[in-house]
C-alpha positions in Angstrom: 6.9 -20.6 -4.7 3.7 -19.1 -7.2 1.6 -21.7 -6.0 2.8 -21.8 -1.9 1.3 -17.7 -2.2 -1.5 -18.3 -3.9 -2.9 -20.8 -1.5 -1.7 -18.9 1.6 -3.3 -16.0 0.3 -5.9 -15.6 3.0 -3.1 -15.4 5.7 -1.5 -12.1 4.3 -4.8 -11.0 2.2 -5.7 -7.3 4.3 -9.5 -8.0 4.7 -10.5 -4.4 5.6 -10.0 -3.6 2.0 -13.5 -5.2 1.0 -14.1 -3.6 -2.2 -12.5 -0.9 -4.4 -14.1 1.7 -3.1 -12.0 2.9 -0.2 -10.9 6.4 2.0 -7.5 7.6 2.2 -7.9 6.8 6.0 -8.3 3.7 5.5 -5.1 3.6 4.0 -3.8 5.7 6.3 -4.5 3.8 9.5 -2.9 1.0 7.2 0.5 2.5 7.1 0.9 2.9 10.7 0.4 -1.0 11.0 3.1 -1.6 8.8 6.7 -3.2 10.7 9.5 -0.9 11.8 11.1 -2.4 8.9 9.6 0.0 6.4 10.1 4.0 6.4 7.1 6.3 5.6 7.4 9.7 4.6 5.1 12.4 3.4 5.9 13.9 0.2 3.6 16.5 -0.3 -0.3 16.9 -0.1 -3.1 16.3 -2.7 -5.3 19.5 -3.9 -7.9 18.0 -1.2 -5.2 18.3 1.5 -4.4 14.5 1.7 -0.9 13.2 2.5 1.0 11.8 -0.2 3.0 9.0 1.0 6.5 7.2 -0.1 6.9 4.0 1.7 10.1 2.3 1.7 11.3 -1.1 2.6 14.8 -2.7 2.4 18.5 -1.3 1.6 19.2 -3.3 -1.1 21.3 -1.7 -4.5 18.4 -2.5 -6.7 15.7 0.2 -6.7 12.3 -0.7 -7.5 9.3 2.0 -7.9 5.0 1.1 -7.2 3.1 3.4 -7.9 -0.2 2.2 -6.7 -3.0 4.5 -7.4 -2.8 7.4 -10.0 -6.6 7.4 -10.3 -8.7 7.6 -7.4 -11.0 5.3 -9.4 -8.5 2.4 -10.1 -7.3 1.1 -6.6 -6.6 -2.2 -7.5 -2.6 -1.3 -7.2 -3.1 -0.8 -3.8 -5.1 -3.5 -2.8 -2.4 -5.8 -4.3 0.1 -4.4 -2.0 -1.7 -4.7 1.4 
């Protein structure tokens, strides 16, 4: 399965995400692409105003947490999940 992704990867790969260096409306515009599978809410706002976003997917019983991007500085957590 590993290797099936990793040479795939250019079929799900989001290619507007170039480099690290990217605006929250970039991500933004992201979310509203996603299926009607997954469920975005806004949890709050950054000092800046900015959303802050939880996205869910699924309804399984096991929970798993991403946190993506603590540091606006280190966004390679969320350019693995788009």
């Amino acid at each position: 399965m590993t290797k099936s992704i990793i040479d795939n990867y250019d079929l799900f790969k989001e290619k507007r995400l170039k480099d690290r260096f990217f605006k929250h409306k970039d991500i933004a515009e992201l979310l509203t692409e996603l299926p009607s599978t997954f469920e975005i809410s806004e949890l709050g706002k950054s000092v800046n105003g900015k959303s802050i976003n939880l996205v869910s997917w699924g309804t399984g019983k096991t929970k798993i947490m991403l946190w993506s991007q603590m540091h606006g500085d280190e966004a390679t957590g969320t350019m693995a999940l788009f």
